[in-house]
C-alpha positions as CSV (number, residue, x, y, z in Angstrom):
1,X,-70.6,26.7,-6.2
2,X,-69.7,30.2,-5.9
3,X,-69.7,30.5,-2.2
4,X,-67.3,26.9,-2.5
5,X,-65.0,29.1,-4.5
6,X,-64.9,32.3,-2.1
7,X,-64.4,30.0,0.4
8,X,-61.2,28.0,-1.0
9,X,-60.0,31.5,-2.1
10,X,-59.9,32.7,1.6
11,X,-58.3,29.4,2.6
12,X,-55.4,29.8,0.2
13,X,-55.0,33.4,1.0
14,X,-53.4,32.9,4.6
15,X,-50.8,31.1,3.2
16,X,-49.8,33.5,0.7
17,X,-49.3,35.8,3.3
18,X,-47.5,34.3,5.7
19,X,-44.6,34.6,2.9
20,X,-41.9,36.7,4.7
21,X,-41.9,40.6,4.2
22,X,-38.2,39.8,2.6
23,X,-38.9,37.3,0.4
24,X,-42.0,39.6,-0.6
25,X,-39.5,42.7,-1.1
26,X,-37.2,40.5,-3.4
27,X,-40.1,39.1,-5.8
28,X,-40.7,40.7,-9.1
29,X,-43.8,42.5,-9.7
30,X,-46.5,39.8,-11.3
31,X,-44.6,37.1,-9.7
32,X,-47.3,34.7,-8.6
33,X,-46.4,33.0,-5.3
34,X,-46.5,29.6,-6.3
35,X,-44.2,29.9,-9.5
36,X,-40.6,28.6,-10.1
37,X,-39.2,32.1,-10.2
38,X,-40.7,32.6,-6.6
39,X,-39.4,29.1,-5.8
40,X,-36.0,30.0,-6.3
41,X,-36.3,32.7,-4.7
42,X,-37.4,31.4,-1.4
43,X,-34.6,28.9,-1.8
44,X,-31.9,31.7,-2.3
45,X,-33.2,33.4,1.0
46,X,-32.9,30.3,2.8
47,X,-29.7,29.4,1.9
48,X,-28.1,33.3,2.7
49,X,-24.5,32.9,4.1
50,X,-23.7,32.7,7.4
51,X,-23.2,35.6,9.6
52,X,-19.8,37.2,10.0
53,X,-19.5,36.2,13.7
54,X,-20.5,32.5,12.4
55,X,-18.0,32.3,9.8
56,X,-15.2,33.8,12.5
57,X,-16.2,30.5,14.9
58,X,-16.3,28.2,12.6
59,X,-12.7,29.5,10.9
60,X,-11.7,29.1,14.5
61,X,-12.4,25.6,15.3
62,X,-11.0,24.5,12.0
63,X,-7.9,26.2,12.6
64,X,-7.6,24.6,15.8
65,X,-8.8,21.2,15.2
66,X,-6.2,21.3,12.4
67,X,-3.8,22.4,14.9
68,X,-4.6,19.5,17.5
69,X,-4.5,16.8,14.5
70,X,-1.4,18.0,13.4
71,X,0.1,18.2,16.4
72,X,-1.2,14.9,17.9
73,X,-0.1,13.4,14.7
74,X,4.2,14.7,15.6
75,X,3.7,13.1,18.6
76,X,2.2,9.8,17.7
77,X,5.3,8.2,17.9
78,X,6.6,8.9,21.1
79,X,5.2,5.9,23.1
80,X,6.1,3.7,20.1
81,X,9.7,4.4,19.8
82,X,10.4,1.1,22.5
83,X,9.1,-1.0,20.3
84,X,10.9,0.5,17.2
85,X,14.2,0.2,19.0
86,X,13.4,-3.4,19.4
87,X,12.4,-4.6,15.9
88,X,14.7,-2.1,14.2
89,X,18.0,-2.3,16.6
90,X,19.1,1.1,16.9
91,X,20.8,2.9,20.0
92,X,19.8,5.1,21.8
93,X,21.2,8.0,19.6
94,X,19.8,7.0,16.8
95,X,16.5,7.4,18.7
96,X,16.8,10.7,20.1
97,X,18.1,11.6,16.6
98,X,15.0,10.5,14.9
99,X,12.8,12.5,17.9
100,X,15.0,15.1,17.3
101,X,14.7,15.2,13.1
102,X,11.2,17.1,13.8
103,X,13.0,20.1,15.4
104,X,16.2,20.2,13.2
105,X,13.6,20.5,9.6
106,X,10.6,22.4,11.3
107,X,12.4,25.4,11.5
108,X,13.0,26.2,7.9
109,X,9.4,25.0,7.6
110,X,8.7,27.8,10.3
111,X,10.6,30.5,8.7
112,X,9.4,30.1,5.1
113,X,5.8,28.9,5.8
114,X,4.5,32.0,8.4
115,X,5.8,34.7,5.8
116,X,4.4,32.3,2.9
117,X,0.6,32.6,4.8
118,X,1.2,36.6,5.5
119,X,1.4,36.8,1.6
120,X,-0.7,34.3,-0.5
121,X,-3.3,33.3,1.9
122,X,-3.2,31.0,5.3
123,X,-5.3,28.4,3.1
124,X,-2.7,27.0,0.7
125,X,-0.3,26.7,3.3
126,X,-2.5,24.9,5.6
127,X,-3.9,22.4,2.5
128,X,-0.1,21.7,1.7
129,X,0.5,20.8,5.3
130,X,-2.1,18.0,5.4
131,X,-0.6,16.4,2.6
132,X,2.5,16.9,4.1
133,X,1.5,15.2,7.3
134,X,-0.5,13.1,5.8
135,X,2.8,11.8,3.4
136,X,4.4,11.1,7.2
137,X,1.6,9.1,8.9
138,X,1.9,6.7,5.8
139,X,6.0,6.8,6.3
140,X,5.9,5.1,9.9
141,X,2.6,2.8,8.4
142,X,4.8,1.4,5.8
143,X,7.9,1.2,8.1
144,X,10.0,-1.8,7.6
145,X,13.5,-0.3,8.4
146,X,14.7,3.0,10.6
147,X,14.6,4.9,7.3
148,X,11.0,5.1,6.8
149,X,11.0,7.0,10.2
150,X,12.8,9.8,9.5
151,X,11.6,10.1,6.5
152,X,8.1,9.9,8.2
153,X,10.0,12.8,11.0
154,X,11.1,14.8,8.1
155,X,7.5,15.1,6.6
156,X,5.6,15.6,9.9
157,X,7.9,18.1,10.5
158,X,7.3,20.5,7.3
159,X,3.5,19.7,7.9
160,X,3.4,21.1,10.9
161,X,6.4,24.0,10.9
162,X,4.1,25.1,7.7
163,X,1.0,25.4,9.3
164,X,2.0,26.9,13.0
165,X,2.3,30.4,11.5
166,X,-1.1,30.2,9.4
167,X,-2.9,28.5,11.9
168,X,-1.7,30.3,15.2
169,X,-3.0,34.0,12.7
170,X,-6.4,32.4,11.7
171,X,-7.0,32.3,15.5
172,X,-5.9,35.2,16.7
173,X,-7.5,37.5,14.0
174,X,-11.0,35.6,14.4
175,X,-11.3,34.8,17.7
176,X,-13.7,37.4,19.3
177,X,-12.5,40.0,21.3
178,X,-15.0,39.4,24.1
179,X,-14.1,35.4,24.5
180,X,-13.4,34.4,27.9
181,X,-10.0,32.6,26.0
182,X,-8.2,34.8,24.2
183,X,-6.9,34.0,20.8
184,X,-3.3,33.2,21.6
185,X,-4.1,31.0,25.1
186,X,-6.3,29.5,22.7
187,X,-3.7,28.4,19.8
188,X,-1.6,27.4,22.9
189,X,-4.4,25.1,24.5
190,X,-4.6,23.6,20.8
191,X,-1.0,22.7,20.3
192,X,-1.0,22.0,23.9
193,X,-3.6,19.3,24.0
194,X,-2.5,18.0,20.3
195,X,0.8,17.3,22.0
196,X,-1.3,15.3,25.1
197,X,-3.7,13.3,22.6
198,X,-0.7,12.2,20.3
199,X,1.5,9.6,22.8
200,X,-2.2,8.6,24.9
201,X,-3.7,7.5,21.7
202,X,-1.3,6.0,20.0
203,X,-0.5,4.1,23.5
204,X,-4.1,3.0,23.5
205,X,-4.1,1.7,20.4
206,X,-0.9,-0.4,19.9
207,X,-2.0,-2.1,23.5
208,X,-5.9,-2.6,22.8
209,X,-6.0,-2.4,19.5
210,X,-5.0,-5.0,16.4
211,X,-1.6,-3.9,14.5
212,X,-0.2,-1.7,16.9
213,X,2.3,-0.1,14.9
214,X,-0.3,0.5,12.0
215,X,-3.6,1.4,13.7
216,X,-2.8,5.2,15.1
217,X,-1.8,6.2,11.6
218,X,-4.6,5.0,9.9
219,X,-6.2,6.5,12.5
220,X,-4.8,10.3,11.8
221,X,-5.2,9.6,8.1
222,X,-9.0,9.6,8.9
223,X,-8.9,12.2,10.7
224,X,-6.5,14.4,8.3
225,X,-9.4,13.6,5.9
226,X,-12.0,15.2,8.2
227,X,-9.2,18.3,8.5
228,X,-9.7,18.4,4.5
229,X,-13.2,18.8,4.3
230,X,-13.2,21.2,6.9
231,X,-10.5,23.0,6.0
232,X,-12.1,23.5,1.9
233,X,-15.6,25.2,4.1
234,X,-15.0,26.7,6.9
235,X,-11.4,28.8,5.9
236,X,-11.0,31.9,3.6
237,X,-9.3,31.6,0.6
238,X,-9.6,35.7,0.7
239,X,-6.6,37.8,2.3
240,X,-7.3,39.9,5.3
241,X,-8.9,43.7,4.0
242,X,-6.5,45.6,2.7
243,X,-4.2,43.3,2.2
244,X,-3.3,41.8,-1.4
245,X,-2.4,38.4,-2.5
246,X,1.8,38.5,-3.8
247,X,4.3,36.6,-5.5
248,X,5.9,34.8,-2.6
249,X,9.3,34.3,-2.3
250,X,11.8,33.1,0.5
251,X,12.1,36.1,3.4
252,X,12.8,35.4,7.0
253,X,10.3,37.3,9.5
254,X,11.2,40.7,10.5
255,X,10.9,41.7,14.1
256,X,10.1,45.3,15.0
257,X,12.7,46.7,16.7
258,X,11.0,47.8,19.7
259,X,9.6,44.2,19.8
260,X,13.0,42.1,19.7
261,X,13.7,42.8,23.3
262,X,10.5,41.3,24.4
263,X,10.6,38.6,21.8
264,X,14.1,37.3,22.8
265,X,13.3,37.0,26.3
266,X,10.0,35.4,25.7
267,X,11.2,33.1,23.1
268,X,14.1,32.2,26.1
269,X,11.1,31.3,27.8
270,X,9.3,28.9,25.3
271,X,12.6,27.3,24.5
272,X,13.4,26.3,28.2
273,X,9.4,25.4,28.9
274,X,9.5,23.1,25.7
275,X,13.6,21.9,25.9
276,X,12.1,20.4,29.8
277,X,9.4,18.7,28.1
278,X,11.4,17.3,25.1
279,X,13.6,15.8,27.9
280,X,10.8,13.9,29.6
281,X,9.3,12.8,26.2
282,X,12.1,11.2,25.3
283,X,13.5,10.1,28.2
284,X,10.1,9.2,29.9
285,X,9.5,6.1,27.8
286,X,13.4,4.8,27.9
287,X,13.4,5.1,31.9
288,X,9.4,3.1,31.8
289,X,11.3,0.1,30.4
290,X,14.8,-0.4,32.4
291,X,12.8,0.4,35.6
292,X,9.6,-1.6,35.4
293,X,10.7,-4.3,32.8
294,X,7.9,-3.1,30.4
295,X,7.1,-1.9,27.1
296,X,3.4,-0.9,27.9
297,X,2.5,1.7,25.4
298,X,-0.3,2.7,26.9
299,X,1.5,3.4,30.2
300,X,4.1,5.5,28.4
301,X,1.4,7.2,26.9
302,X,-0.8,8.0,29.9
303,X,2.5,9.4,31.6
304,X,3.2,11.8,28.9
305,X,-0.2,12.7,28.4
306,X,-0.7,13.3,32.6
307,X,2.7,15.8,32.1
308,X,1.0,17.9,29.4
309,X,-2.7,17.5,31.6
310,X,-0.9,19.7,34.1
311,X,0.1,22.0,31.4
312,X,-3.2,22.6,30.0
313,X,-4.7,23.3,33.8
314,X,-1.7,25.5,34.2
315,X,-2.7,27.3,30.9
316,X,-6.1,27.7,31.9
317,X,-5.1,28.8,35.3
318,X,-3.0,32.0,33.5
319,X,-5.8,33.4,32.2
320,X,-5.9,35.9,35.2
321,X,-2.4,36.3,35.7
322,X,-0.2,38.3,33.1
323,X,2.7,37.8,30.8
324,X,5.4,38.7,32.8
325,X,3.8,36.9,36.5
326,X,2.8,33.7,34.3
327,X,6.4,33.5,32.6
328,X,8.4,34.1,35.7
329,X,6.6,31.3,37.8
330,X,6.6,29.1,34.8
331,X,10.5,29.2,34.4
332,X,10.8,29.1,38.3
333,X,8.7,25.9,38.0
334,X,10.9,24.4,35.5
335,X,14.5,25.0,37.2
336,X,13.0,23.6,40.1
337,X,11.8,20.6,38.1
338,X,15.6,20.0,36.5
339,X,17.0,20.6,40.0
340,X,14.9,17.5,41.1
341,X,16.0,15.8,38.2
342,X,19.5,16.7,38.0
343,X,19.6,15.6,42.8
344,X,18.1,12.0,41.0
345,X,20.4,11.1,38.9
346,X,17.6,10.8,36.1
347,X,17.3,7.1,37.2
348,X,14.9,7.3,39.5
349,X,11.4,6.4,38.3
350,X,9.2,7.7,41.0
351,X,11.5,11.2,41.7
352,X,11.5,11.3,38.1
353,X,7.3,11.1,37.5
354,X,7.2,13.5,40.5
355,X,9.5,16.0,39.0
356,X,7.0,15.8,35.9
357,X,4.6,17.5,37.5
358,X,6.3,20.9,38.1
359,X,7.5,20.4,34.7
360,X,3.9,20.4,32.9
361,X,3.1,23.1,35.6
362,X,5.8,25.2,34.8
363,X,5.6,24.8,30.7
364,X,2.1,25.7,30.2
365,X,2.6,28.9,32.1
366,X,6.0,30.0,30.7
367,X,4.9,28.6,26.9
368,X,1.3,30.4,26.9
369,X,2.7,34.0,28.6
370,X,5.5,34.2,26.4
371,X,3.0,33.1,23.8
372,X,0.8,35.9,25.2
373,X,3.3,38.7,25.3
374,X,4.4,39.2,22.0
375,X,1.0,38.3,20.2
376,X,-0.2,41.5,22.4
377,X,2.5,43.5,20.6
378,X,2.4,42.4,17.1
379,X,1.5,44.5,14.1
380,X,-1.5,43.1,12.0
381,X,-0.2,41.4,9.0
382,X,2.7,39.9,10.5
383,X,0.9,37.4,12.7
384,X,1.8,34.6,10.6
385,X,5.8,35.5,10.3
386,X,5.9,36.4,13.7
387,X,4.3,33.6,15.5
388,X,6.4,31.0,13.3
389,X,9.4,32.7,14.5
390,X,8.7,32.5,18.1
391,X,7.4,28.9,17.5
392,X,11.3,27.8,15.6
393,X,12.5,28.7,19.4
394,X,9.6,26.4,20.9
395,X,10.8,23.8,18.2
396,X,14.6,24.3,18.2
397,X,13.8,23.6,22.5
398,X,11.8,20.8,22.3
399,X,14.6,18.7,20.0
400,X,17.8,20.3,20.8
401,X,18.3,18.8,24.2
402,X,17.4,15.3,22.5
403,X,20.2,15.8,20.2
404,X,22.8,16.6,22.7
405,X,21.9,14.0,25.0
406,X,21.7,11.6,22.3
407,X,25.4,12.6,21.9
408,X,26.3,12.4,25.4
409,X,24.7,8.9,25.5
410,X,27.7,7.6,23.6
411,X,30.5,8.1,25.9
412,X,28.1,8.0,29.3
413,X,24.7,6.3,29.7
414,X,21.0,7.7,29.4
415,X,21.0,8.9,32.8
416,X,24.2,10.6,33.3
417,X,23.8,12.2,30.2
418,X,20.1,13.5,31.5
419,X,21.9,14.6,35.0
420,X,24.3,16.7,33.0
421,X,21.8,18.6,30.7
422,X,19.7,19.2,34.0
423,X,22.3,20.7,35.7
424,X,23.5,23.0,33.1
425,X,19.8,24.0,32.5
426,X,19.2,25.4,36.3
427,X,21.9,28.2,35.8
428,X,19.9,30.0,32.4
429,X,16.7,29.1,34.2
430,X,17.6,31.5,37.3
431,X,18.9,34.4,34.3
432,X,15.7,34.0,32.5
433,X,13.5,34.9,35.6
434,X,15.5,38.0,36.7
435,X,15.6,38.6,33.0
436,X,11.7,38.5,32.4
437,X,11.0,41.1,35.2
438,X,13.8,43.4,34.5
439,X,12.3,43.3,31.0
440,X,8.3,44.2,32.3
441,X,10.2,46.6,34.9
442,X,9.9,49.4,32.5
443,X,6.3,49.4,31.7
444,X,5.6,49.2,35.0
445,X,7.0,52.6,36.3
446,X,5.9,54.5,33.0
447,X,2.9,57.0,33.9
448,X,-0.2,57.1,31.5
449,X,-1.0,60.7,31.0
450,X,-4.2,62.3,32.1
451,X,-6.5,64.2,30.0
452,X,-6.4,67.9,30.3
């Protein structure tokens, strides 16, 4: 019996010590292995937080899923906005009016949400911009009259003009350095492909799918869910270090001085790369119907999305090209691409889709180097403020041309009133090229000293 009990004793002892040296260091003196106390301690060591460089990528994807969902969620309605006109009977300007609503409110949102992040944390802004977008998604479910939709524009608009500023920081600060995407190209591809998945889906879905007009939003509502979970995880309710949580009040951004040259010409840039594509979002889907016959939403949808395709492989193609290279052949790219719509007449379906592609060409490389450019001179602590600035100009070009057309539209038709804005647009576009290198000629000539 003794030599049965030296035997099981040898047994067990193996499997005392293949305990880890940690878990061994952290145990109390006299704590036998098999105990609750030693129990909870193996648990604790298990469950250790992630890794710094862990918590960065996951803050990362959040921020930019949150970003794509957002944005895809703005641009939902784009495809639909035939089959509004239809049931609800309003002209024309009333629908480039209620495209428009998103840039005319998101700019307030812009300017009081970025400083809002820079002072009490990025995730309270972001969590109020779910429910925000999450208010508008349930505006154009519940739509019975043209009301409901700008009500449902006005509260997309504050969701997403809150969040740009907190969610454009949260990737820049945690992206790694050594990523083959850089933080800012990579908040670009993210509102950038939000933008894309927006009219595709929602196309999809009120062709193939049952209650066309109900199904995408449901849809985001899931996915703004999915958003929450995340968000509640993944994000830091913590401040930068060094940095400490304030009262908040209303304060526009402050530029740097020696940044406002360089913001001003870059944010020239955005609004011209984003005013081309507001003009073929919303005149796109009007132009699908008078020349085909059609209301297929899912062709409307596939056609936008195909112009913001060639954005993102114009995004990802500036990664070796600088600022002031990518923003000069981007705006180049666009006047060429209002010249070919403005020799049209804007009535024209097939010069129209093939003026498209020089559009989505010429926006992803002037929107992600002007994007670029000023994130690479931006003070820490002001990435929110800053970025929501240059994003109002994005915003303010991306509904402003809708508005004045929809203006024009009631003394001259659709395409006249396109032809016109076109032609006035080639002029700046020519000023903002000269402009952009006359700006980068500077750095160019300056000589970095030597040591010694």
């Amino acid at each position: 019996m003794a030599e049965q009990r030296v035997t099981r004793r040898q047994r067990t002892r193996p499997s005392h010590s293949r305990t880890s040296p940690r878990i061994r260091h952290l145990t109390p003196p006299g704590t036998r292995p098999g105990s609750p106390t030693a129990t909870r301690l193996r648990t604790a060591v298990r469950r250790r937080p992630a890794r710094p460089e862990q918590l960065d990528r996951r803050t990362v994807r959040t921020a930019a899923l949150l970003v794509v969902v957002l944005t895809a969620g703005a641009y939902l309605p784009s495809p639909l906005y035939p089959r509004y006109q239809q049931l609800f009977g309003f002209d024309d300007l009333g629908m480039t009016m209620i495209f428009a609503m998103f840039a005319l409110v998101s700019g307030p949102a812009l300017l009081l949400g970025g400083p809002a992040a820079d002072r009490v944390g990025h995730q309270p802004v972001l969590r109020l911009s779910l429910l925000l977008a999450a208010a508008g998604s349930c505006c154009f479910a519940l739509a019975d009259a043209t009301p409901w939709l700008f009500a449902g524009r006005v509260a997309q608009a504050l969701a997403l003009g809150a969040a740009t500023g907190a969610a454009q920081a949260l990737i820049t600060t945690h992206r790694h350095p050594a990523a083959r995407i850089g933080g800012p190209l990579f908040a670009s591809l993210a509102f950038t492909v939000g933008t894309a998945a927006g009219p595709a889906l929602a196309g999809l879905l009120a062709e193939h799918a049952p209650g066309p007009l109900l199904t995408p939003f449901l849809l985001h509502l899931l996915l703004l869910g999915w958003v929450w979970c995340r968000l509640r995880t993944t994000v830091p309710v913590a401040l930068a270090p060094g940095r400490t949580r304030a009262r908040w009040r209303p304060t526009r951004p402050r530029i740097p001085a020696d940044l406002r040259p360089l913001f001003l010409v870059a944010g020239l840039n955005g609004f011209l790369a984003w005013a081309v594509l507001g003009i073929y979002l919303a005149l796109v889907p009007a132009l699908l119907v008078r020349a085909l016959g059609t209301d297929d939403a899912a062709l409307t949808g596939a056609v936008l999305a195909a112009v913001l395709i060639c954005s993102l492989v114009a995004q990802l193609a500036a990664t070796r090209r600088g600022t002031t290279g990518a923003q000069q052949l981007g705006v180049a790219l666009l006047g060429g691409s209002l010249l070919l719509l403005a020799l049209s007449g804007a009535s024209s379906l097939a010069l129209t889709l093939a003026a498209a592609v020089p559009a989505g060409v010429g926006h992803g490389l002037a929107f992600s180097g002007a994007a670029r450019a000023v994130d690479a001179r931006t003070p820490d602590g002001q990435r929110a403020g800053i970025g929501a600035a240059l994003h109002l100009l994005f915003y303010l070009g991306s509904g402003a041309p809708a508005v004045v057309v929809g203006i024009l539209t009631i003394w001259v038709p659709l395409a006249t009133a396109v032809t016109w804005i076109s032609w006035g647009a080639v002029g700046p576009a020519a000023l903002l090229v000269l402009a952009t290198g006359r700006l980068a000629r500077p750095s160019r000539n300056c000589r970095v000293p030597t040591p010694g």
